[in-house]
Z-matrix of the N, CA and C atoms (Angstrom, degrees):
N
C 1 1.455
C 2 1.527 1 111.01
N 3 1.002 2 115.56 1 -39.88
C 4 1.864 3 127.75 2 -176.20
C 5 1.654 4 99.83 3 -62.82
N 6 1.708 5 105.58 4 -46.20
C 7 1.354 6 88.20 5 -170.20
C 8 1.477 7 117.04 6 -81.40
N 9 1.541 8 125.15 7 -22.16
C 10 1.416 9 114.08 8 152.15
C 11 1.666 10 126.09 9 -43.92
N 12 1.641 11 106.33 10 -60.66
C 13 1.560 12 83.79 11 169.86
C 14 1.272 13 143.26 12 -70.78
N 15 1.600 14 123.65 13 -7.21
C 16 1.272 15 139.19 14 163.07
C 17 1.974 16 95.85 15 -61.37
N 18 1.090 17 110.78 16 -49.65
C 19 1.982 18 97.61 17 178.10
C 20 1.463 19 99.82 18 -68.61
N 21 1.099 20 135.31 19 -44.29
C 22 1.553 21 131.95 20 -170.09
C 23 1.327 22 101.39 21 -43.49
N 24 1.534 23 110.29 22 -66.32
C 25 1.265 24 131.80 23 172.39
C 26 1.588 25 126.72 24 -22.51
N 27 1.668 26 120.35 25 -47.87
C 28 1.345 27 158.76 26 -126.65
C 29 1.648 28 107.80 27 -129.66
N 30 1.598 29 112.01 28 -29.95
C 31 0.964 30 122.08 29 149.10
C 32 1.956 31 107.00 30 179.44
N 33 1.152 32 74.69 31 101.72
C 34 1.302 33 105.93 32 162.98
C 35 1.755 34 153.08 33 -32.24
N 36 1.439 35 96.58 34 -47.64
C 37 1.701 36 106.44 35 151.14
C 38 1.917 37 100.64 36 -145.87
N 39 1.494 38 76.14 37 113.57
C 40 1.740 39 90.53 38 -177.38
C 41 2.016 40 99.02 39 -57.97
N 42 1.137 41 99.50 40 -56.00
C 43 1.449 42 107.48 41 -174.71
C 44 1.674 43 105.31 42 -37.09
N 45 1.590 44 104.57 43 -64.87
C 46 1.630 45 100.95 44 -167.22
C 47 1.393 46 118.94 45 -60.23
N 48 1.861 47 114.00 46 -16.50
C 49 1.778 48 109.50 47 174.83
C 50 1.521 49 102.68 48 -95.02
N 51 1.083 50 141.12 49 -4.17
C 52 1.218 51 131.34 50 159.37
C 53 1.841 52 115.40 51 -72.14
N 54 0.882 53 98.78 52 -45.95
C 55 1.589 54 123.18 53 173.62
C 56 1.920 55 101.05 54 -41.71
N 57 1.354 56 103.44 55 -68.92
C 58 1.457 57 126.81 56 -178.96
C 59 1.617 58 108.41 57 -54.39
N 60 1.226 59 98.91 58 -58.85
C 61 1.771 60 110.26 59 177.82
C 62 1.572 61 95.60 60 -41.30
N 63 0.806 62 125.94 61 -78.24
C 64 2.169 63 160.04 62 -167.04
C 65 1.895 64 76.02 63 -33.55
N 66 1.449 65 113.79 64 -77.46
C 67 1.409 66 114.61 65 -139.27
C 68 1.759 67 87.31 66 -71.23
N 69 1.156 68 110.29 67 -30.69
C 70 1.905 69 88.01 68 -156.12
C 71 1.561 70 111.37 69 -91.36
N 72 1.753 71 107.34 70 -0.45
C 73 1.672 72 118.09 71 147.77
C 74 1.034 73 118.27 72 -64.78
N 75 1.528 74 122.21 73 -25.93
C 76 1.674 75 107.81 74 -145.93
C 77 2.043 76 70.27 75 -95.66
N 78 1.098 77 117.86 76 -68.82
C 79 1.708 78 122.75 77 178.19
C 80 1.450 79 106.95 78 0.06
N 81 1.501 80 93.12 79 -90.58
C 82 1.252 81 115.31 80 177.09
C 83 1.831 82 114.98 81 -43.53
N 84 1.127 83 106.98 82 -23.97
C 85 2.053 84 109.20 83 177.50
C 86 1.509 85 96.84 84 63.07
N 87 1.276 86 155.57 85 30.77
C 88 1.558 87 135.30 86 -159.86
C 89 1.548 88 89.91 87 -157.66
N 90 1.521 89 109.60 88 126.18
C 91 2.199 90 107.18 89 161.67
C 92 1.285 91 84.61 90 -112.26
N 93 1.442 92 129.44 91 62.83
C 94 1.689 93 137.53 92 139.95
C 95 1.888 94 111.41 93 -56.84
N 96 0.953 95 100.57 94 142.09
C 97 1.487 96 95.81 95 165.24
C 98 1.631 97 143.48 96 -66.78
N 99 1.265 98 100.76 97 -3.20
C 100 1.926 99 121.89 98 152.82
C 101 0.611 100 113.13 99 -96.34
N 102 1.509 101 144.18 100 -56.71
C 103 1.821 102 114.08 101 167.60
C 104 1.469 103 130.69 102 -57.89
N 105 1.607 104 110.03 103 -39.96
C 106 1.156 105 105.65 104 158.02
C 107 1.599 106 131.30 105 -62.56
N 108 1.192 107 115.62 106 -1.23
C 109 1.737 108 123.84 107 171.29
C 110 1.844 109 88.38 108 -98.16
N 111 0.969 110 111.40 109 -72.05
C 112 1.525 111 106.10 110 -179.27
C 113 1.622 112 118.29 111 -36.47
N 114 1.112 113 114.97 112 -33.15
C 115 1.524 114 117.23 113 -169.73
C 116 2.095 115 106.77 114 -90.26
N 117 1.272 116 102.04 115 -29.21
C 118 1.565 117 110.34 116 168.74
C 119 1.604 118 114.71 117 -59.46
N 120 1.838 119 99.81 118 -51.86
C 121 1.852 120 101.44 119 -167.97
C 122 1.604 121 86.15 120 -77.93
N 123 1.147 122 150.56 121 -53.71
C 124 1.193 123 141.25 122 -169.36
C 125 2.157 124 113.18 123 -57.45
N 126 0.975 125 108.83 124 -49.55
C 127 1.618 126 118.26 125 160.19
C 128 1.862 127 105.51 126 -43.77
N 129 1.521 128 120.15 127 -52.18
C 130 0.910 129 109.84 128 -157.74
C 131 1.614 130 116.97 129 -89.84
N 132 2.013 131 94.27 130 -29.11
C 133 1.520 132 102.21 131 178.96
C 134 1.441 133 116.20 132 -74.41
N 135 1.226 134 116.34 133 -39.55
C 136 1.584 135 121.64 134 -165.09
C 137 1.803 136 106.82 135 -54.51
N 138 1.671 137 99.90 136 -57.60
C 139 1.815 138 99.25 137 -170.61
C 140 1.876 139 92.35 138 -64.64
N 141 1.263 140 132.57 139 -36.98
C 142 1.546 141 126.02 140 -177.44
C 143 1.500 142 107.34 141 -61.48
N 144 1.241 143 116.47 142 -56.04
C 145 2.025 144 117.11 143 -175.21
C 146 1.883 145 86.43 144 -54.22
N 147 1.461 146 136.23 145 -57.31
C 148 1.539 147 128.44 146 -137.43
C 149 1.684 148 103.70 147 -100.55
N 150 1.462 149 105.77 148 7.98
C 151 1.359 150 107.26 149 -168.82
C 152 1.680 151 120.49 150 -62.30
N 153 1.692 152 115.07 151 -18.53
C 154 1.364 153 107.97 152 -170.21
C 155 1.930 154 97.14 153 -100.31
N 156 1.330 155 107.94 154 14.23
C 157 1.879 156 122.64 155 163.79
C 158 1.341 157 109.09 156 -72.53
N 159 1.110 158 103.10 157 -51.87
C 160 2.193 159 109.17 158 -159.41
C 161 1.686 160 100.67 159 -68.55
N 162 0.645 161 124.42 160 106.19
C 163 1.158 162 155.99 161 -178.34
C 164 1.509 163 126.17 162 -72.80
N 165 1.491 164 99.33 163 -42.19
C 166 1.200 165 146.18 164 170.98
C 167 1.619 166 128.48 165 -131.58
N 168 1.750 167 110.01 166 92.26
C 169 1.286 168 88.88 167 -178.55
C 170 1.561 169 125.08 168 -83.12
N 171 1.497 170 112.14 169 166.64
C 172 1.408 171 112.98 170 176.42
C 173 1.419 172 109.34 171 -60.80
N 174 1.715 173 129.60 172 146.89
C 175 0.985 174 115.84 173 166.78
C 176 1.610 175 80.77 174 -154.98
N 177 1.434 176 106.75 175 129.03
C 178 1.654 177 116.85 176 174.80
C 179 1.760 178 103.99 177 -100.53
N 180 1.144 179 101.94 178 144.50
C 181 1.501 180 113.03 179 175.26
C 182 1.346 181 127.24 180 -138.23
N 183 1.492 182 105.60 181 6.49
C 184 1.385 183 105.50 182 149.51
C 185 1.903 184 106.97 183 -132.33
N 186 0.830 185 136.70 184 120.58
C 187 1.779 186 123.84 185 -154.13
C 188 1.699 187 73.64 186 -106.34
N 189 1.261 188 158.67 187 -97.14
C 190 1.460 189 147.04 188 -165.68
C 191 1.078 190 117.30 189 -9.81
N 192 1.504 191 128.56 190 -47.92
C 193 1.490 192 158.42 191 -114.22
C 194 1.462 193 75.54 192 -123.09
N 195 1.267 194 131.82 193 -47.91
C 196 1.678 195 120.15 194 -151.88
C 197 1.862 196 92.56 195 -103.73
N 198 1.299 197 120.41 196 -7.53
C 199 1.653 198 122.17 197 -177.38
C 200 1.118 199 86.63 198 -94.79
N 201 1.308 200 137.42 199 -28.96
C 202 1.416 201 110.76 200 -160.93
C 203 2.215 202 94.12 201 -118.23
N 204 0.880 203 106.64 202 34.65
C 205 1.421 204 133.71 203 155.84
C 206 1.255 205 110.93 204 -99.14
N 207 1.257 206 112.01 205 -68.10
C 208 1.527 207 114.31 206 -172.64
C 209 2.095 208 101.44 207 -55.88
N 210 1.218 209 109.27 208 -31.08
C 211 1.736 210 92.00 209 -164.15
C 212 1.824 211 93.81 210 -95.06
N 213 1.210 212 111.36 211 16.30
C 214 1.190 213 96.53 212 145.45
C 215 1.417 214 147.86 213 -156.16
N 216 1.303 215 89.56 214 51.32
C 217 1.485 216 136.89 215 178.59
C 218 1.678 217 101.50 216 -78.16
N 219 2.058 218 90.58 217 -65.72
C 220 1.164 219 114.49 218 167.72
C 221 1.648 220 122.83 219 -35.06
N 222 1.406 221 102.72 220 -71.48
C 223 1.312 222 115.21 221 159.03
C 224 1.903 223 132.96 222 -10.29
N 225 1.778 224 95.89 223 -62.69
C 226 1.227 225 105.43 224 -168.68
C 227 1.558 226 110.41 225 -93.69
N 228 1.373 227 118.13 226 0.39
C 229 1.328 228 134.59 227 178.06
C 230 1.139 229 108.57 228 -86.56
N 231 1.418 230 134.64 229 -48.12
C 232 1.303 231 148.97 230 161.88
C 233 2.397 232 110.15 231 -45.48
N 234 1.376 233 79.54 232 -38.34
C 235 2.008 234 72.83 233 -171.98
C 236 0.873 235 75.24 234 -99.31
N 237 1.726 236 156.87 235 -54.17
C 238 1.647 237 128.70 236 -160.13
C 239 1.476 238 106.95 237 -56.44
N 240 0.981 239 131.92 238 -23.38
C 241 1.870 240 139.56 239 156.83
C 242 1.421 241 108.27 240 -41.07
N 243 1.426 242 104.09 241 -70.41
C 244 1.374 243 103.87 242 -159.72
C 245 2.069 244 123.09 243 -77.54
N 246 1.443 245 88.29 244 -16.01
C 247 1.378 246 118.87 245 173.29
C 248 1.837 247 110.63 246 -79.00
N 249 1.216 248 108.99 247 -58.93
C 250 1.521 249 119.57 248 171.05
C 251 1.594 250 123.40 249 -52.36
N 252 1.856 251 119.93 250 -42.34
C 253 1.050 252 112.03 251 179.11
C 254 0.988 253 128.91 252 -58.12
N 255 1.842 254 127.60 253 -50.64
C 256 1.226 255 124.94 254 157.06
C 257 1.450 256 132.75 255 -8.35
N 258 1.384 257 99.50 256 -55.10
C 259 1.857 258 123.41 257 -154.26
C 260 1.309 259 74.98 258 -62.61
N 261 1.725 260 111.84 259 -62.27
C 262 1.751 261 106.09 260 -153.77
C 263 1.726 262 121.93 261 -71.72
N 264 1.765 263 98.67 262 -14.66
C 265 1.781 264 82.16 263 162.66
C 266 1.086 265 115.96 264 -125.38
N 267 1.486 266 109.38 265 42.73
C 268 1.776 267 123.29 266 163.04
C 269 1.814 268 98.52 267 -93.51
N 270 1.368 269 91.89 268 172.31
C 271 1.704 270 91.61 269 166.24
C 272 1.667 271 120.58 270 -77.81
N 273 1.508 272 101.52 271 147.22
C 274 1.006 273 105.86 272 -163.42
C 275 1.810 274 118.51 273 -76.33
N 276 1.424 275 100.76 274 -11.81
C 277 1.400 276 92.98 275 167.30
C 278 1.401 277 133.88 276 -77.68
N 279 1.729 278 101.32 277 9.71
C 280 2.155 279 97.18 278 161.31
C 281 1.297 280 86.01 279 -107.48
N 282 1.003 281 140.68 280 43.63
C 283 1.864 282 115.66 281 144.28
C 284 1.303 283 106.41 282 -94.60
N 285 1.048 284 112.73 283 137.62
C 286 1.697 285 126.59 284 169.88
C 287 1.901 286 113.59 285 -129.04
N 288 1.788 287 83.91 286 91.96
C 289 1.610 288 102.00 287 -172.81
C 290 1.443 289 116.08 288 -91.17
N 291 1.264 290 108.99 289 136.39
C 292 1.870 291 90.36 290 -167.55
C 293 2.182 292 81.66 291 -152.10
N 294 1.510 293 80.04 292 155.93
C 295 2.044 294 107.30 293 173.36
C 296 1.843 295 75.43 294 -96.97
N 297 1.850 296 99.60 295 149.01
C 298 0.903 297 125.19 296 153.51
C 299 1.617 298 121.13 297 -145.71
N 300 0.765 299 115.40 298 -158.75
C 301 2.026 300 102.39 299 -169.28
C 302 1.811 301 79.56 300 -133.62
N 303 1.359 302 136.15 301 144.97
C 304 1.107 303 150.01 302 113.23
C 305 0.898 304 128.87 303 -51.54
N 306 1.335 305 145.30 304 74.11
C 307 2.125 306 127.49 305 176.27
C 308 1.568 307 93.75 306 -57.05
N 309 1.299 308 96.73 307 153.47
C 310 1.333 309 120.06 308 178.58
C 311 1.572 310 113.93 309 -125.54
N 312 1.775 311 109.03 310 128.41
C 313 1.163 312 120.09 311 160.89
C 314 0.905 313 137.23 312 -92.77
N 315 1.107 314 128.68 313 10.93
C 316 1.704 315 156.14 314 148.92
C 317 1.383 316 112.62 315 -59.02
N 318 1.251 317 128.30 316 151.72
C 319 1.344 318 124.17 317 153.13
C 320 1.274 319 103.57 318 -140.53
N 321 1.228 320 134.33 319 11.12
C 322 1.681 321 114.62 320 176.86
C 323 1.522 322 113.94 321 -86.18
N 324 1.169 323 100.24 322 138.35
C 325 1.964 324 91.99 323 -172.02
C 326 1.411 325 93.42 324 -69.17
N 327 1.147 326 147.49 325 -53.52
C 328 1.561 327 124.34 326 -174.54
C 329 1.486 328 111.81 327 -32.99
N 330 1.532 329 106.90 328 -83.29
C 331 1.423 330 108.16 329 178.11
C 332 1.691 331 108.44 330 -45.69
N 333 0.724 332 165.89 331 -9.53
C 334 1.830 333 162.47 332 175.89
C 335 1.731 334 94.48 333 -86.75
N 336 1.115 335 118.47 334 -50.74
C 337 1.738 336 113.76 335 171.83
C 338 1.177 337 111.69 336 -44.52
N 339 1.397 338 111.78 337 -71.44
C 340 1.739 339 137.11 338 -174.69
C 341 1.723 340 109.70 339 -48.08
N 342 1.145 341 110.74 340 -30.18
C 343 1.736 342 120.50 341 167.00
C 344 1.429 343 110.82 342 -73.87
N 345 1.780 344 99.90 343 -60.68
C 346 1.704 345 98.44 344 -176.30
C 347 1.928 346 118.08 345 -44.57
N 348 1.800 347 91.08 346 -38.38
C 349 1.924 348 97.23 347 -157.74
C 350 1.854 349 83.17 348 -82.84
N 351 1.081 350 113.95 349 -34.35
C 352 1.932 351 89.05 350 177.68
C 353 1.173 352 106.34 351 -79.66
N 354 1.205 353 138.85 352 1.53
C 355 1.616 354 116.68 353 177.99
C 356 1.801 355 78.15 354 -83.07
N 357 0.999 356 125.97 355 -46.40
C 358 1.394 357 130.09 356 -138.81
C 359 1.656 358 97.80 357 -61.18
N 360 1.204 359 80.13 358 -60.99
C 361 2.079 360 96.13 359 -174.36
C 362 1.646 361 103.36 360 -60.13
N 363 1.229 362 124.39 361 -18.36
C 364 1.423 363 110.12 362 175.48
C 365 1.838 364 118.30 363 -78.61
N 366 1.293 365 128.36 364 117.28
C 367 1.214 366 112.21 365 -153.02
C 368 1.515 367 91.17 366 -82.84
N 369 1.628 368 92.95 367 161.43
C 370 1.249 369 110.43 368 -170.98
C 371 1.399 370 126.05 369 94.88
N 372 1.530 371 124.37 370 -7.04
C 373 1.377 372 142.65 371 159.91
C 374 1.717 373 128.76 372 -122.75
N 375 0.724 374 131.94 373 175.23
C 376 1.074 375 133.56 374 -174.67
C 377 1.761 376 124.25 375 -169.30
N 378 1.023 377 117.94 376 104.80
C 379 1.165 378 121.30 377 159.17
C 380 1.476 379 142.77 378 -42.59
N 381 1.565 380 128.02 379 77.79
C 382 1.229 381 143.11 380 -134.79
C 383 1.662 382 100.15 381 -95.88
N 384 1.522 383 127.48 382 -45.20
C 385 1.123 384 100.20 383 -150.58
C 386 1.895 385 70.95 384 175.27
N 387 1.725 386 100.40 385 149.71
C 388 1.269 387 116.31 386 -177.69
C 389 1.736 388 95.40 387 -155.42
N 390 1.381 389 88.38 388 135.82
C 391 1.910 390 123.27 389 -177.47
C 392 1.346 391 93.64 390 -38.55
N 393 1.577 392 115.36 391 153.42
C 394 1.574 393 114.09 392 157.65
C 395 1.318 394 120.68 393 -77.45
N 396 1.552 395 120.02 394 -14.83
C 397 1.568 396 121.32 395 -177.76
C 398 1.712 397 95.06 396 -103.96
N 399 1.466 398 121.46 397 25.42
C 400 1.086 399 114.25 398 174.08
C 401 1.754 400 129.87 399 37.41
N 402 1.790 401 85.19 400 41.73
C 403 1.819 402 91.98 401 179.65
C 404 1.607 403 109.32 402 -109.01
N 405 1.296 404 118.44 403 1.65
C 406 1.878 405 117.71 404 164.18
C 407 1.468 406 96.30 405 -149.74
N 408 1.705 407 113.13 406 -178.60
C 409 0.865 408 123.77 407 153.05
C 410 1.359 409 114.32 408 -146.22
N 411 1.403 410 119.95 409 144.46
C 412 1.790 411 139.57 410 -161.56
C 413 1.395 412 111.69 411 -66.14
N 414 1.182 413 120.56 412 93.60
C 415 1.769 414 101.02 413 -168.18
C 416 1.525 415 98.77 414 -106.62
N 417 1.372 416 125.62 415 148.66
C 418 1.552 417 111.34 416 164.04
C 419 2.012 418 92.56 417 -117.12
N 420 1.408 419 85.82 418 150.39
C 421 2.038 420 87.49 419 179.77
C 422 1.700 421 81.68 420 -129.77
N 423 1.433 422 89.36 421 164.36
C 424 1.492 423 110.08 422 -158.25
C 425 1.972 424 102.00 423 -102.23
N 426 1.301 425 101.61 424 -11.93
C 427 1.584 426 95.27 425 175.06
C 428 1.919 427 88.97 426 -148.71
N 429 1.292 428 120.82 427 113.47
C 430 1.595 429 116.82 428 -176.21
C 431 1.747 430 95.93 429 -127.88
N 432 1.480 431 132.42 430 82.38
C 433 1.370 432 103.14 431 163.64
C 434 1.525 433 139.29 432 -58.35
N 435 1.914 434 90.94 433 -26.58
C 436 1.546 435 90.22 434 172.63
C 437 1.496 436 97.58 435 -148.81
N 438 1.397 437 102.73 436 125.58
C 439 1.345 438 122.66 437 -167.68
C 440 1.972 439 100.39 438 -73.05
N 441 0.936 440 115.90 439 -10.82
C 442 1.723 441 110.33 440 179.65
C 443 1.412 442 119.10 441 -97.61
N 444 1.620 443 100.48 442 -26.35
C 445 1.298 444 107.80 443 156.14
C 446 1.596 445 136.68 444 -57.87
N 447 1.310 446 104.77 445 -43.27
C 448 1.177 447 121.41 446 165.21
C 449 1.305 448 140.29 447 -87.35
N 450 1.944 449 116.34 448 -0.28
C 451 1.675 450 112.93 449 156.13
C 452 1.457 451 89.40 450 -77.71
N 453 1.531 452 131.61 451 -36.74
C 454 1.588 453 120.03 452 -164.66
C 455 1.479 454 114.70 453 -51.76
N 456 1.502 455 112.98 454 -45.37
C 457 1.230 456 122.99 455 -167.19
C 458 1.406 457 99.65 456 -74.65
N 459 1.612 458 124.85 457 -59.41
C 460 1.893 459 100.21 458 165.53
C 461 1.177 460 131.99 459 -48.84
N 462 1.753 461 129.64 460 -31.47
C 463 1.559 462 123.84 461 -161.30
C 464 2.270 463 83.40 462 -80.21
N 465 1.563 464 111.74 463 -33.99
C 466 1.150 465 96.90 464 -160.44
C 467 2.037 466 110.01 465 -70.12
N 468 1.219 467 89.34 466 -37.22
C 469 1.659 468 105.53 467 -168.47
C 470 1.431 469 105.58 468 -83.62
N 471 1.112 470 139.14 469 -36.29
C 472 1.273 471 142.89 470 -162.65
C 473 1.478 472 102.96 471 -123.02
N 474 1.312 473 152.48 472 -86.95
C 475 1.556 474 157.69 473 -132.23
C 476 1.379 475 78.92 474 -77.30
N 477 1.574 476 142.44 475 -70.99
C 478 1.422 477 146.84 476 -133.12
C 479 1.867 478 88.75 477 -69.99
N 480 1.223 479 131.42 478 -44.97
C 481 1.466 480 114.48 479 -171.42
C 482 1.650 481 103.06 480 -87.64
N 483 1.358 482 119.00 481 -19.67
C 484 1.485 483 94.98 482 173.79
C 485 1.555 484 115.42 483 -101.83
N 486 1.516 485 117.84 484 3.88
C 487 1.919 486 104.56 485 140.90
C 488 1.713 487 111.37 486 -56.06
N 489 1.349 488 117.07 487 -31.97
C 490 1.595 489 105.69 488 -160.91
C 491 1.511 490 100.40 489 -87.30
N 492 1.241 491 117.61 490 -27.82
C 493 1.503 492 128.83 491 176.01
C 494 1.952 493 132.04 492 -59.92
N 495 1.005 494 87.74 493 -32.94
C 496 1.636 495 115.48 494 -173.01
C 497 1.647 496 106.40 495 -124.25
């Protein structure tokens, strides 16, 4: 037991220095042996210096479930592009922009982040504002004809894989 929490201790969220390692290779473009030494002490120091922050640690529970989240995140970011540009150099009187409330069936603050930053990153929405008892969150979208259509399509496409994920 000691020697698990001595690694807990030692590094702290395996996920977030793998995460770190990943991003400051891909940055950097080079698996040289200084960035890759740079990208290890930085993986290992950052979650160790921020460890009494997390509040909430990461814990994934479906790891497939969350890869095949991420490619289609990707996915819908790419056609909200190609779907969105139009709107913005058409005239502006067919946009129909509206705030709507999301309730949320989630409650883990990880997953409630991971919803807020993909509504966010998908253009054309935005993540405005979330409940203090963390039971919706405020989204405004930049073209909404029907606002019921579109919490369905987030709770279905987005909230439904990160209950199974988290």
């Amino acid at each position: 037991m000691q020697s698990s929490t001595a690694k807990r201790r030692l590094l702290p969220q395996p996920l977030v220095s793998l995460v770190l390692v990943a991003v400051w290779l891909i940055l950097n473009q080079s698996i040289e042996p200084g960035p890759i030494l740079v990208a290890l002490l930085l993986g290992w120091f950052l979650p160790w210096a921020t460890q009494t922050f997390w509040l909430f640690p990461v814990k994934i529970r479906n790891w497939w479930l969350l890869v095949r989240y991420a490619f289609t995140v990707l996915w819908d970011i790419t056609l909200s592009n190609i779907v969105i540009v139009p709107l913005l150099l058409g005239p502006t009187k067919k946009l129909q922009p509206a705030f709507f409330e999301l309730p949320l069936d989630i409650d883990n603050p990880i997953a409630i982040t991971v919803l807020a930053n993909t509504v966010t990153l998908t253009p054309g929405t935005v993540s405005a504002d979330i409940a203090l008892d963390r039971s919706c969150l405020l989204i405004h979208g930049l073209h909404v004809p029907d606002i019921d259509a579109a919490i369905a399509h987030i709770k279905q496409r987005y909230e439904q894989p990160l209950r199974e994920i988290f």
